[in-house]
N, CA, C and O atoms as CSV, one atom per row, in Angstrom:
chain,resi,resn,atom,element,x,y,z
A,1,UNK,N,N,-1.179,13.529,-13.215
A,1,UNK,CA,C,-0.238,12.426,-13.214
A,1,UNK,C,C,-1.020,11.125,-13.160
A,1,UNK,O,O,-1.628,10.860,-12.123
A,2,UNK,N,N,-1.049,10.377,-14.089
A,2,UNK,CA,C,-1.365,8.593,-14.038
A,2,UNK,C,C,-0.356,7.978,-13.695
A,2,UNK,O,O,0.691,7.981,-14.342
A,3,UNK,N,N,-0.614,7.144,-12.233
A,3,UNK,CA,C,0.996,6.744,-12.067
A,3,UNK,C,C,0.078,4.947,-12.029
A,3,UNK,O,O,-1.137,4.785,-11.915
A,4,UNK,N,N,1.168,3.816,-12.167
A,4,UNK,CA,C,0.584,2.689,-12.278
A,4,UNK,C,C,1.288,1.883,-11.973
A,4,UNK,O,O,2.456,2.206,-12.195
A,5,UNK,N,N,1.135,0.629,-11.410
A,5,UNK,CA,C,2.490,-0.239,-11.119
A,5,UNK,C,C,3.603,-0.789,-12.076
A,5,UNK,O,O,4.643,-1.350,-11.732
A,6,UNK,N,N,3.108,-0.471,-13.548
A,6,UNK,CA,C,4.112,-0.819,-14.312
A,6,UNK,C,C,5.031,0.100,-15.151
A,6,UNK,O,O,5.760,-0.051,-16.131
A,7,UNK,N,N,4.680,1.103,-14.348
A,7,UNK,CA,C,5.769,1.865,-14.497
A,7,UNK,C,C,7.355,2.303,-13.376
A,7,UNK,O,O,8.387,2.965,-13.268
A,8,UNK,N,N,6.572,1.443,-12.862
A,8,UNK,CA,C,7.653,1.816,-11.115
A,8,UNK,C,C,8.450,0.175,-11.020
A,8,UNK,O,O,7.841,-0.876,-11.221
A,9,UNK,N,N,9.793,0.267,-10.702
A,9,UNK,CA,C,10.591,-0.899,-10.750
A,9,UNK,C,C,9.855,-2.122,-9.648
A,9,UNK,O,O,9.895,-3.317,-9.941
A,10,UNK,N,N,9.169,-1.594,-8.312
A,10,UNK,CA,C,8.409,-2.948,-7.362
A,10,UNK,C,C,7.161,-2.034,-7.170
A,10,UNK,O,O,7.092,-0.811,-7.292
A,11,UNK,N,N,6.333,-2.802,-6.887
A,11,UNK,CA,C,4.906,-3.090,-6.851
A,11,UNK,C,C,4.489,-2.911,-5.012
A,11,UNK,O,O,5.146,-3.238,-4.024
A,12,UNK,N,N,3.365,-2.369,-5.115
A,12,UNK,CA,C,2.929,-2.858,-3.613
A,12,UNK,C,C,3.153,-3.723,-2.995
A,12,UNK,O,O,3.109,-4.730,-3.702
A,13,UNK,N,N,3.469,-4.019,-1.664
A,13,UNK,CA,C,3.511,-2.768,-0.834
A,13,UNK,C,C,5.208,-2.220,-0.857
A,13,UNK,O,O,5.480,-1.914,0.304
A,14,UNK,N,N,5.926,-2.086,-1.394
A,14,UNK,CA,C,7.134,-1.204,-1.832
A,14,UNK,C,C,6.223,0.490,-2.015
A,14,UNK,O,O,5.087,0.711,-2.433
A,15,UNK,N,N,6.997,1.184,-1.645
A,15,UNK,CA,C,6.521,2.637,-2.336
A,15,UNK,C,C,6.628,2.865,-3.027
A,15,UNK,O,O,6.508,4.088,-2.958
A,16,UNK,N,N,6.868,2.558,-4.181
A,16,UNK,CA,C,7.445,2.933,-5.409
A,16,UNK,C,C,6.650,3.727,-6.137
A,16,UNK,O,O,7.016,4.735,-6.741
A,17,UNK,N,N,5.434,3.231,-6.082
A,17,UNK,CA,C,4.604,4.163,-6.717
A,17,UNK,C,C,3.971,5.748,-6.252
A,17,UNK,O,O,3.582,6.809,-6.740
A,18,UNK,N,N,4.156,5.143,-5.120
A,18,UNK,CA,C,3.811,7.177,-3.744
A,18,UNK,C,C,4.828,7.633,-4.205
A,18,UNK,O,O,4.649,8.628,-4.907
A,19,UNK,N,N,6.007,7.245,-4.072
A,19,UNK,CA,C,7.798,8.225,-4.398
A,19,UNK,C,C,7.273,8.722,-5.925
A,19,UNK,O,O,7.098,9.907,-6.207
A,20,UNK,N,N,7.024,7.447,-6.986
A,20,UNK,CA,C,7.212,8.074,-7.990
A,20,UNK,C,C,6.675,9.342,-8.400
A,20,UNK,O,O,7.130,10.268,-9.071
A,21,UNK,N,N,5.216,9.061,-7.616
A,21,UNK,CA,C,3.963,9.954,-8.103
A,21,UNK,C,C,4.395,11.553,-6.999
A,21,UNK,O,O,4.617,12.641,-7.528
A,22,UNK,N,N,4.424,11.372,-5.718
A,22,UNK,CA,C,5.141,12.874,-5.400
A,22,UNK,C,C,5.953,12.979,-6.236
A,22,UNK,O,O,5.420,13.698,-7.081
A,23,UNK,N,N,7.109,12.678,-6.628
A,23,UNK,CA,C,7.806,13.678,-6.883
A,23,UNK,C,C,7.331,13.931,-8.388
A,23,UNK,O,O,7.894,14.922,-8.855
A,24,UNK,N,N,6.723,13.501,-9.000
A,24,UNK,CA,C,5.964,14.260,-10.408
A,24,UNK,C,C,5.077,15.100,-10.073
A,24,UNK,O,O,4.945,16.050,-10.844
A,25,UNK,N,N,4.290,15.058,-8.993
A,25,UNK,CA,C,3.847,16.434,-8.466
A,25,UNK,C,C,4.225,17.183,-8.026
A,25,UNK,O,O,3.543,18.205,-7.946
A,26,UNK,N,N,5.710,17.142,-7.395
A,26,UNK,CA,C,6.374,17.908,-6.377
A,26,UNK,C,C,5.622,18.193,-5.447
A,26,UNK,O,O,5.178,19.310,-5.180
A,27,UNK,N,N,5.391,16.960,-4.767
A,27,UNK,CA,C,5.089,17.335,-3.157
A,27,UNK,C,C,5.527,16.449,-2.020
A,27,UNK,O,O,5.893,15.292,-2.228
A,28,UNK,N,N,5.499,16.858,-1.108
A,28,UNK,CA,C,6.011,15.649,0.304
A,28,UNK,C,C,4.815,15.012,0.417
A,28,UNK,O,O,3.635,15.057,0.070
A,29,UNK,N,N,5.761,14.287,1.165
A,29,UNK,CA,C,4.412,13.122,2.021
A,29,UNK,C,C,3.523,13.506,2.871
A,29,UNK,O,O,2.526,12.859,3.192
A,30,UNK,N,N,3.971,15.018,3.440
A,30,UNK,CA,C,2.707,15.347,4.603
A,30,UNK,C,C,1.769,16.551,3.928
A,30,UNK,O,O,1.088,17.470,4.384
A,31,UNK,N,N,2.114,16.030,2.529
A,31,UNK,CA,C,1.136,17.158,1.917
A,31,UNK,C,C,-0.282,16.142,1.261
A,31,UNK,O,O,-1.106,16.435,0.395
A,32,UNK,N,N,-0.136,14.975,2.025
A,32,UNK,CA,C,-0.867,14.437,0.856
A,32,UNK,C,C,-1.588,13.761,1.853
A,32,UNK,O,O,-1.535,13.902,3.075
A,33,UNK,N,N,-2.436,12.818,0.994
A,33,UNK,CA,C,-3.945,11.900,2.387
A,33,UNK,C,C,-4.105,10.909,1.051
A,33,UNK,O,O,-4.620,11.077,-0.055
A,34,UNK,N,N,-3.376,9.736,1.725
A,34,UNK,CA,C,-4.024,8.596,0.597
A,34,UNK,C,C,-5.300,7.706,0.789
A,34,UNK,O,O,-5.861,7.739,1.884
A,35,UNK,N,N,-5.662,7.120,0.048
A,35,UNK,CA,C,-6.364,6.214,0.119
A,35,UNK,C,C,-6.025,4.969,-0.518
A,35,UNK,O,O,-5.472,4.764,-1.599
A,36,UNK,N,N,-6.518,4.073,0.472
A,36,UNK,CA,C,-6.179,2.106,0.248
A,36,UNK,C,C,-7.242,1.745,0.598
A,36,UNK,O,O,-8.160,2.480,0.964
A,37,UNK,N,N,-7.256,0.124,0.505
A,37,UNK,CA,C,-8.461,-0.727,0.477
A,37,UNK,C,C,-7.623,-2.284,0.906
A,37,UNK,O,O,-8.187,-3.373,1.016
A,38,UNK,N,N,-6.191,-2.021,1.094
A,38,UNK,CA,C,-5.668,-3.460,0.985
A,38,UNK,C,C,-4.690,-3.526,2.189
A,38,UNK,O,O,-5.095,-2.700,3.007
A,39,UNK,N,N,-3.778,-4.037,2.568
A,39,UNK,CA,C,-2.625,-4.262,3.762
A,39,UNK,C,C,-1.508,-3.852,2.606
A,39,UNK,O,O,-0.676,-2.973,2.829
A,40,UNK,N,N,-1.554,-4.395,1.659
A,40,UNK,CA,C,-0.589,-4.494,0.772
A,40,UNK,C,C,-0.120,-2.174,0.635
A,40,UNK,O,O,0.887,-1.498,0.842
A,41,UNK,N,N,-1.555,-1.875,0.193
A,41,UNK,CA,C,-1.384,-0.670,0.241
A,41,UNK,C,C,-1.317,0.586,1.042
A,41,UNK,O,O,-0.945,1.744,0.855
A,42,UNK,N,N,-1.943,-0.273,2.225
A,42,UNK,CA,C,-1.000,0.540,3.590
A,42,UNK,C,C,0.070,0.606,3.739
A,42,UNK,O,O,0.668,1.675,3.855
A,43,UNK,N,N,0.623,-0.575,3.777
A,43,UNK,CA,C,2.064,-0.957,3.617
A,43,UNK,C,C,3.086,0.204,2.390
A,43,UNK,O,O,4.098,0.900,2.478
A,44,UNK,N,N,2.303,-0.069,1.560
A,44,UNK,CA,C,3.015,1.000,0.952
A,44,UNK,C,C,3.256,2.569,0.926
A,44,UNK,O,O,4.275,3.190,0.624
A,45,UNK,N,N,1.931,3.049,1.360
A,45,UNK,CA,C,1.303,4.631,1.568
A,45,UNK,C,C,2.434,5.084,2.672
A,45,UNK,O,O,3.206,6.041,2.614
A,46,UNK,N,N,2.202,3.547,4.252
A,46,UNK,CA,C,3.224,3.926,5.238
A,46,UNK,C,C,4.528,3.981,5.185
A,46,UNK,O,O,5.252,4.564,5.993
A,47,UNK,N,N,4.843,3.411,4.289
A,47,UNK,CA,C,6.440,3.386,3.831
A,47,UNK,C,C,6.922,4.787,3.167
A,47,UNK,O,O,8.083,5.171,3.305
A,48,UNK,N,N,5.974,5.511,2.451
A,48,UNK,CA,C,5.791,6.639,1.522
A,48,UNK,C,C,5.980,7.856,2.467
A,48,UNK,O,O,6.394,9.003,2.304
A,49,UNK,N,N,5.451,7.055,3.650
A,49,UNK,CA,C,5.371,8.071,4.899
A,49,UNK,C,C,3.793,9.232,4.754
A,49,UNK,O,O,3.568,10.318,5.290
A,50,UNK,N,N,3.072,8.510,3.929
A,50,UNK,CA,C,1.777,9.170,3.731
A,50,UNK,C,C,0.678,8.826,4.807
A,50,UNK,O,O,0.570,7.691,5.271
A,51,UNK,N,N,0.098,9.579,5.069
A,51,UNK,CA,C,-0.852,9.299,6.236
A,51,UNK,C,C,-2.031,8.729,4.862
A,51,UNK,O,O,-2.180,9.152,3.716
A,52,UNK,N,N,-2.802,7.464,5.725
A,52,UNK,CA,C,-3.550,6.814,4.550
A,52,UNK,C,C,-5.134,6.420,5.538
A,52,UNK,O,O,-5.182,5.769,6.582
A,53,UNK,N,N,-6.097,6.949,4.918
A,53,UNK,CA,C,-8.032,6.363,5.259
A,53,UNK,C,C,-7.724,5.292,4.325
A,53,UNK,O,O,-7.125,5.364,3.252
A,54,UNK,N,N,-8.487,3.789,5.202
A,54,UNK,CA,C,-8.476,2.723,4.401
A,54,UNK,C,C,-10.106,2.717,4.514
A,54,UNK,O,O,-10.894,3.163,5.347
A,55,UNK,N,N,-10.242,1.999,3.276
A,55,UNK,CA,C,-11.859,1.620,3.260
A,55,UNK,C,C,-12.031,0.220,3.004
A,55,UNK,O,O,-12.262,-0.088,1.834
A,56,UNK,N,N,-11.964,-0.685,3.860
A,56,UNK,CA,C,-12.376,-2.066,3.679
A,56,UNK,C,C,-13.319,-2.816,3.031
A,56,UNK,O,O,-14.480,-2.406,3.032
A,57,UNK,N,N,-13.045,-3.817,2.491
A,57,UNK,CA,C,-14.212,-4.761,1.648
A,57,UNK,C,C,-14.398,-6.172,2.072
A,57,UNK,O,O,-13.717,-6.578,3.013
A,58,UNK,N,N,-15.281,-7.004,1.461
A,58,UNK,CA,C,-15.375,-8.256,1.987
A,58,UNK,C,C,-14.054,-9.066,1.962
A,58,UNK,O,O,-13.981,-9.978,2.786
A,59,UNK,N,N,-13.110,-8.887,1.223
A,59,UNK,CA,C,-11.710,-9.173,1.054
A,59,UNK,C,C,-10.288,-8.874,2.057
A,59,UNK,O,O,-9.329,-9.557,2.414
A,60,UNK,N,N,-10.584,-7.962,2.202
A,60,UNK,CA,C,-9.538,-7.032,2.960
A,60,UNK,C,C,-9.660,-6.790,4.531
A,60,UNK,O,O,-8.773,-6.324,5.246
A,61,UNK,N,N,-11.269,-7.306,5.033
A,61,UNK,CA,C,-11.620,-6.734,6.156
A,61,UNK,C,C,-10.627,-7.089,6.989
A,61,UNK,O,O,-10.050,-6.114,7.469
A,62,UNK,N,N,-10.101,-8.449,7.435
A,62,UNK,CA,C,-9.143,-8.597,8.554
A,62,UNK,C,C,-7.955,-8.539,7.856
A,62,UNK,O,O,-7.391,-9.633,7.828
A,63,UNK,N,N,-7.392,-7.676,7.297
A,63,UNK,CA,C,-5.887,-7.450,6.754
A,63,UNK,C,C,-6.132,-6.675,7.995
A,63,UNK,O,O,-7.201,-6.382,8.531
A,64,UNK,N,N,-4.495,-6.318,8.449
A,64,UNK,CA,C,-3.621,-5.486,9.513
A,64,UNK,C,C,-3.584,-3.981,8.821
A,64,UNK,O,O,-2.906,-3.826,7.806
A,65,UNK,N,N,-4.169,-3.108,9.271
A,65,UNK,CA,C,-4.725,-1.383,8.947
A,65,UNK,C,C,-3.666,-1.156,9.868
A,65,UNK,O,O,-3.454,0.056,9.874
A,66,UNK,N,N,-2.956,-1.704,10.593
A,66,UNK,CA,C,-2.501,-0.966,12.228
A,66,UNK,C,C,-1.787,0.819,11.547
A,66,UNK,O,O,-2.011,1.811,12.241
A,67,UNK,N,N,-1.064,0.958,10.343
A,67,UNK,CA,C,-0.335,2.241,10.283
A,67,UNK,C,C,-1.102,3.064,9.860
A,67,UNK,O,O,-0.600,4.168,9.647
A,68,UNK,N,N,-2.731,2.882,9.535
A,68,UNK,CA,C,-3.453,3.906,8.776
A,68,UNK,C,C,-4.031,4.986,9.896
A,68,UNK,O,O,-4.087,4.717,11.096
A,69,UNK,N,N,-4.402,6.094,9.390
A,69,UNK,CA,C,-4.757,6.950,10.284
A,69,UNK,C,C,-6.619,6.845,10.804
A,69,UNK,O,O,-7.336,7.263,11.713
A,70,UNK,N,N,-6.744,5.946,9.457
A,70,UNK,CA,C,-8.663,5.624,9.903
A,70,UNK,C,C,-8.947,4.815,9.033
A,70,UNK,O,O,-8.490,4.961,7.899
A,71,UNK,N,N,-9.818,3.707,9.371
A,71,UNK,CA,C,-10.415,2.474,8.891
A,71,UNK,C,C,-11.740,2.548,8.766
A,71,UNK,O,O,-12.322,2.746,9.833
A,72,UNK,N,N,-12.387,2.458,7.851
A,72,UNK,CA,C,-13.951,2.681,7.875
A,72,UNK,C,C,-14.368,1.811,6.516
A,72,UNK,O,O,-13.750,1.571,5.479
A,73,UNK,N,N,-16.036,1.354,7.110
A,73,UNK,CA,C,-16.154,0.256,5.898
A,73,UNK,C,C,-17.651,0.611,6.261
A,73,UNK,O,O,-18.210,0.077,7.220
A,74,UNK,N,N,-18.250,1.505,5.475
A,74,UNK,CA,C,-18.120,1.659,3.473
A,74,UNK,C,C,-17.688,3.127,3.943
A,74,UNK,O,O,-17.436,3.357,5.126
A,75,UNK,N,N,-17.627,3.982,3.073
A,75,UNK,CA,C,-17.451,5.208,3.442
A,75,UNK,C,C,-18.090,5.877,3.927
A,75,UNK,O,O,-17.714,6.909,4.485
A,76,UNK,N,N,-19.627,5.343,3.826
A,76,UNK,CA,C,-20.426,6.129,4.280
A,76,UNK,C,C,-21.222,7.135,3.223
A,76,UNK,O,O,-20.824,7.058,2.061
A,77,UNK,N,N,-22.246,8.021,3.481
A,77,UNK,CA,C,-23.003,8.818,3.601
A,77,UNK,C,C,-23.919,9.405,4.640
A,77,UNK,O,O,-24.573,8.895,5.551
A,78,UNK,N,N,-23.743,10.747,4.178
A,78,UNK,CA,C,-25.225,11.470,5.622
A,78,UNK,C,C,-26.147,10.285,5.960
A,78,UNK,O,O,-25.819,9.651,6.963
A,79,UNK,N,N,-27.384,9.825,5.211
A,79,UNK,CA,C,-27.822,9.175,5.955
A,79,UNK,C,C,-27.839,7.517,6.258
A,79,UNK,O,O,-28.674,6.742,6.724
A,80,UNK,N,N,-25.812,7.336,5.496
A,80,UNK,CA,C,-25.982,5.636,5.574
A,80,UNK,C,C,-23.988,5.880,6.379
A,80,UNK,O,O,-22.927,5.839,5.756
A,81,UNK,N,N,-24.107,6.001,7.159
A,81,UNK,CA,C,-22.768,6.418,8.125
A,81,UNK,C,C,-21.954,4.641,8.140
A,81,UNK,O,O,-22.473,3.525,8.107
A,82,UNK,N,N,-20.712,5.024,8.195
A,82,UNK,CA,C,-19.588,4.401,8.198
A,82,UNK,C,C,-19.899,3.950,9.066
A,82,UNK,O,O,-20.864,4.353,9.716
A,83,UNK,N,N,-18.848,2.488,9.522
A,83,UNK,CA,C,-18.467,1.428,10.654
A,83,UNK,C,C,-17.076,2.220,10.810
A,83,UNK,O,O,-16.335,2.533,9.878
A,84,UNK,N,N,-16.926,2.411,11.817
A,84,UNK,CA,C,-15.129,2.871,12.359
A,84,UNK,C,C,-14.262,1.674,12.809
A,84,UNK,O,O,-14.420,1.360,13.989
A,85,UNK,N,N,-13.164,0.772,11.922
A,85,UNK,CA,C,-12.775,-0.600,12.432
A,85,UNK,C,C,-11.558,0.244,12.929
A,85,UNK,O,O,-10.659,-0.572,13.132
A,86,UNK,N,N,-11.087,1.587,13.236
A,86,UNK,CA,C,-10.147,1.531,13.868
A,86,UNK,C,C,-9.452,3.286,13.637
A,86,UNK,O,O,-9.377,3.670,12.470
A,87,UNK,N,N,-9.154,3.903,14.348
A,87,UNK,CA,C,-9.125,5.296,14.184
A,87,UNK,C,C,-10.090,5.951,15.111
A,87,UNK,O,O,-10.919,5.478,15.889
A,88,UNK,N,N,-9.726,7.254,14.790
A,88,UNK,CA,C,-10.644,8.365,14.994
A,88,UNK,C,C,-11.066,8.911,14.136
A,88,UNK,O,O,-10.328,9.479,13.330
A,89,UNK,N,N,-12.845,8.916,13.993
A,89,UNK,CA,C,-13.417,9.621,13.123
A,89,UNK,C,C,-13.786,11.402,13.411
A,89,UNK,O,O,-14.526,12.058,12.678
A,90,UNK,N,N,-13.198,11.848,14.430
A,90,UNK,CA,C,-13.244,12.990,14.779
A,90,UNK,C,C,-14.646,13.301,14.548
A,90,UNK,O,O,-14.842,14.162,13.690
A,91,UNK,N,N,-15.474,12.891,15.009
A,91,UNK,CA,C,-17.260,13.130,15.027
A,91,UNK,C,C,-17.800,12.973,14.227
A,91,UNK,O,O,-19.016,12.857,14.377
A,92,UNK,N,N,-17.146,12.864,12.744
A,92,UNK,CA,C,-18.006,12.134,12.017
A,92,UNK,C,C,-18.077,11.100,11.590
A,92,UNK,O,O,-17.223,10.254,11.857
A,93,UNK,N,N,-19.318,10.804,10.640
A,93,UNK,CA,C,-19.860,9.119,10.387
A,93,UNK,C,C,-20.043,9.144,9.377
A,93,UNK,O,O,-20.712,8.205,8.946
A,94,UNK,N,N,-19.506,10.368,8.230
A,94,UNK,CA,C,-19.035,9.657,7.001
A,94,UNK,C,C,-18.009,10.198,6.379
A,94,UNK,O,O,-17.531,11.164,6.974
A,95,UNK,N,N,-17.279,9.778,4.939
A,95,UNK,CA,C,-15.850,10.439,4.691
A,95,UNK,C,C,-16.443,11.889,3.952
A,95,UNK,O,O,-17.390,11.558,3.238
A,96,UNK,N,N,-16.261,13.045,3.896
A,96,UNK,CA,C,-16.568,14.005,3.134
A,96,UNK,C,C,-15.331,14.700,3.342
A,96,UNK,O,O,-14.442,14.300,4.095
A,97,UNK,N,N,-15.275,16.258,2.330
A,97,UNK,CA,C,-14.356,16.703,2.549
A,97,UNK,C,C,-13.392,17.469,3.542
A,97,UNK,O,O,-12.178,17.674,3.557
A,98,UNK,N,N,-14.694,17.881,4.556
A,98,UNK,CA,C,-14.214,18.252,5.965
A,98,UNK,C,C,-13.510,17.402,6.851
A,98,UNK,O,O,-12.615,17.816,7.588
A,99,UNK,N,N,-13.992,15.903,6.785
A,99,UNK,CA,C,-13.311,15.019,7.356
A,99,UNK,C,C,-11.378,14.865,6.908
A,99,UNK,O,O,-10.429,14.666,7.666
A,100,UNK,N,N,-11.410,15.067,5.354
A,100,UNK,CA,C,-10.638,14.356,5.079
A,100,UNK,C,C,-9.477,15.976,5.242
A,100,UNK,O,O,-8.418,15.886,4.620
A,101,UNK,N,N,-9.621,16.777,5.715
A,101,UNK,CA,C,-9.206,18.138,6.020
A,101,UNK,C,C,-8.502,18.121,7.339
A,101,UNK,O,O,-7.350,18.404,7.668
A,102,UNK,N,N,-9.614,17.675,8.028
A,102,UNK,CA,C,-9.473,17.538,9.263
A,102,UNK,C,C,-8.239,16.237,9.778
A,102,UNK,O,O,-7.230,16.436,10.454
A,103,UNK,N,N,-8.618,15.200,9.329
A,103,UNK,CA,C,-7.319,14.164,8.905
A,103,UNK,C,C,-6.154,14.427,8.921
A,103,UNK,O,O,-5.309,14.160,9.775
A,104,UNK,N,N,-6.006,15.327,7.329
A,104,UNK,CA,C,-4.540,15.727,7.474
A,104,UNK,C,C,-4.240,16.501,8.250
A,104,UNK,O,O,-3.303,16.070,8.922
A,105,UNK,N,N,-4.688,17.905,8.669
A,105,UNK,CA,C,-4.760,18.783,9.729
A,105,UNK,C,C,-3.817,18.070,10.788
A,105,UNK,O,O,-2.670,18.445,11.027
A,106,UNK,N,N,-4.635,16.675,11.569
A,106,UNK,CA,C,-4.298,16.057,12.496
A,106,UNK,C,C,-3.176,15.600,12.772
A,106,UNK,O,O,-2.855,15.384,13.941
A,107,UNK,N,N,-2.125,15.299,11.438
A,107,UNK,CA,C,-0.669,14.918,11.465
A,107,UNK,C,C,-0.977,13.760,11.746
A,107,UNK,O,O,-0.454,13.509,12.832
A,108,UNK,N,N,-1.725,12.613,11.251
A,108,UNK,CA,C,-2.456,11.627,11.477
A,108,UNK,C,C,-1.004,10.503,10.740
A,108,UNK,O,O,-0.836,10.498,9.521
A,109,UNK,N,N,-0.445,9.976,11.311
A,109,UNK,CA,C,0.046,8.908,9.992
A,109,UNK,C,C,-0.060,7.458,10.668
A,109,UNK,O,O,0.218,6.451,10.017
């Protein structure tokens, strides 16, 4: 599925685009782990009711993360580990796929 904002009637942070895109996959919201970079797209993920990892940039850093389940800036690698601006990284210090397992696992939203 390519889903895009101009295909959905409102734009971030509206959900429009999480609704559209589950249900072309047929799945719920607690089947899924988004990712954002903006307030705008928390805003939306949380509205979607999607539990969302934000990854911050020089842009975005003090936007309001408060509904995401983890904030980390850069993502990291083994030997170049994430900043945690807010969450639990559940022991680790960078995003891989165990982490992001473990995340949803958590009922994190």
């Amino acid at each position: 599925v390519i889903a895009a904002g101009d295909i959905v009637p409102a734009k971030k942070p509206a959900p429009d685009i999480y609704t559209y895109t589950l249900e072309k996959m047929g799945l719920h919201a607690e089947e899924c782990l988004a990712f954002e970079d903006s307030e705008n797209g928390i805003l939306s993920s949380a509205a979607a009711n999607i539990p969302t990892l934000i990854t911050t940039n020089a842009y975005t850093e003090q936007h309001d993360f408060s509904p995401a389940a983890l904030v980390v800036n850069p993502l990291g690698e083994p030997n170049q580990p994430f900043t945690v601006k807010q969450g639990d990284a559940l022991g680790f210090n960078y995003v891989n796929a165990d982490l992001l397992v473990r995340l949803h696992g958590a009922g994190v939203a």
